[in-house]
C-alpha positions as CSV (number, residue, x, y, z in Angstrom):
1,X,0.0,0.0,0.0
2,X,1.0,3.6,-0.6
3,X,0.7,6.5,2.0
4,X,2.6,9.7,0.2
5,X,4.4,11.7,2.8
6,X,3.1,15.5,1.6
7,X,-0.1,14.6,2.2
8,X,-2.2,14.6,5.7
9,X,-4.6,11.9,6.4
10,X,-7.7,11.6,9.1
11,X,-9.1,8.8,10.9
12,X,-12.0,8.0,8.5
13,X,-9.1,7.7,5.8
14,X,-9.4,10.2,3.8
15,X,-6.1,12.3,2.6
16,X,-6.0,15.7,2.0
17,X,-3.1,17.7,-0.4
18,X,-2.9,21.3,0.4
19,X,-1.5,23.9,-1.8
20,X,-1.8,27.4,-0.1
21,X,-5.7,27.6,0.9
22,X,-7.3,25.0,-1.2
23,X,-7.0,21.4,-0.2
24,X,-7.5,18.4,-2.2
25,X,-9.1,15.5,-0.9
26,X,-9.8,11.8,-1.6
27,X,-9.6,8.5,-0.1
28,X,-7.0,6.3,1.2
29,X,-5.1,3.3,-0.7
30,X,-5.8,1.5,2.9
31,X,-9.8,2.7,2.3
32,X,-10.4,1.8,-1.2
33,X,-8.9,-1.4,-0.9
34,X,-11.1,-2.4,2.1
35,X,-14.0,-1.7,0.0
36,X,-13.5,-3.5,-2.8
37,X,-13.9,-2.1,-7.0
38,X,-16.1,1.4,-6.7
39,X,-19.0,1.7,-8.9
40,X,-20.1,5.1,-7.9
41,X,-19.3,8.2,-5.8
42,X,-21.5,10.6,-5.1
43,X,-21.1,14.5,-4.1
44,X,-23.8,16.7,-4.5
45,X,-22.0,19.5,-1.7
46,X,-20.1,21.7,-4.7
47,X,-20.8,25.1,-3.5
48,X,-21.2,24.5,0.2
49,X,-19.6,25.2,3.1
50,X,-19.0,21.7,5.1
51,X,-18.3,20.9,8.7
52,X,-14.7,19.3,9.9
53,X,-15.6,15.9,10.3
54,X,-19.1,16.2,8.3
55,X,-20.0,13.7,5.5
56,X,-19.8,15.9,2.0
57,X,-20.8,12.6,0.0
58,X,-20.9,9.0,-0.4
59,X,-18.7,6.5,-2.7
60,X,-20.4,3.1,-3.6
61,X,-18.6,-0.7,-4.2
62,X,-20.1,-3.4,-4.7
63,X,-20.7,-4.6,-1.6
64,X,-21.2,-1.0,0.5
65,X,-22.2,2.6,0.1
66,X,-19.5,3.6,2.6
67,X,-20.0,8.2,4.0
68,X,-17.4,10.4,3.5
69,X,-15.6,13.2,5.7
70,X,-14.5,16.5,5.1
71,X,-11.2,16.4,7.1
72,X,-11.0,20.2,7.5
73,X,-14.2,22.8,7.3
74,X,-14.2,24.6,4.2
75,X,-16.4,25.1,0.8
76,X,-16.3,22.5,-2.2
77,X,-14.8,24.1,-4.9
78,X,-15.1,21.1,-7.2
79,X,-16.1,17.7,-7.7
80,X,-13.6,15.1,-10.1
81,X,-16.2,15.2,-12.8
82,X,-13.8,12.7,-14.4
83,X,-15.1,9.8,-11.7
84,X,-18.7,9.9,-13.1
85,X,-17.4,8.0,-15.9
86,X,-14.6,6.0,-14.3
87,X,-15.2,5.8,-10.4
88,X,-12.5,3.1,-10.6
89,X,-10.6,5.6,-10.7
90,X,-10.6,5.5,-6.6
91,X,-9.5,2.3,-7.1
92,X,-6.7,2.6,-9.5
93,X,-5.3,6.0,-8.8
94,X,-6.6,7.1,-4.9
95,X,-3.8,9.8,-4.6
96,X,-3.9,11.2,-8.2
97,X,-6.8,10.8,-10.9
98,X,-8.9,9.3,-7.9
99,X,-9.3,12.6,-6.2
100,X,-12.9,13.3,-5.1
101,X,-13.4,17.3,-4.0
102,X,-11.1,20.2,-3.6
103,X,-12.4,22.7,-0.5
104,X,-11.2,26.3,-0.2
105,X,-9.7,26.0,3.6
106,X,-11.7,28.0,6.2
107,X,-9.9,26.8,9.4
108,X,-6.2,26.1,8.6
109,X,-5.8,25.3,12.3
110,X,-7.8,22.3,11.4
111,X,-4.7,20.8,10.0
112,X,-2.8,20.2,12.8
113,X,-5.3,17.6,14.1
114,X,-4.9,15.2,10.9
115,X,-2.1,12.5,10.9
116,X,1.3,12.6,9.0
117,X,2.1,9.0,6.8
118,X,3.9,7.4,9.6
119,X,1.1,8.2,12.5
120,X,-1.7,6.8,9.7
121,X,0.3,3.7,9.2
122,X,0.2,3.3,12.5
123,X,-3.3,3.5,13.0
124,X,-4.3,1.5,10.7
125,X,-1.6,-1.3,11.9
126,X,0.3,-1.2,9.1
């Protein structure tokens, strides 16, 4: 598995790649290989302003329709339009063409409670 050290990642296993005040986010390699080849993902938040810790969508496998959390609070900006036609994507690529949202960054402080590579490793016993 694959956990790139520039980026920060939460405890529901998403990542997040930040690049002055907008932040990048999508799922795990650990995630998307617990639930199995993605069929759909669903975000229908572009435009709003989300919660830390709130669910801004849902991705679907075959076997589970599994939430997913905003690790920092902040507006969707944009949705990976390019997922509608190849969720597998998430599956494939998690850290590049399997990005889900990017979020404009209202609470940078909200950083500093996400894990680096090593401490994500290690909470999900790897």
């Amino acid at each position: 598995m694959n956990f790139p050290s520039d980026l920060k990642y939460s405890k529901e296993h998403e990542w997040i790649r930040v690049e002055g005040n907008t932040g990048t986010i999508g799922i795990t390699d650990f995630a998307q290989n617990e639930l199995g080849d993605i069929v759909y993902v669903d975000i229908n938040t572009v435009g709003d302003t989300v919660a830390k810790d709130s669910v801004f969508g849902t991705v679907e496998a075959v076997k589970t329709v599994s939430d997913l959390y905003l690790p920092v609070a902040g507006k969707i900006v944009e949705f990976n339009k390019g997922l509608d036609a190849a969720p597998e994507s998430v599956n494939k690529d998690p850290y590049g063409a399997g990005w889900m949202v990017k979020v404009e960054i209202t609470s940078a402080a909200d950083l500093d409670s996400l894990m680096d590579a090593e401490t994500y490793k290690k909470h999900i016993g790897v």
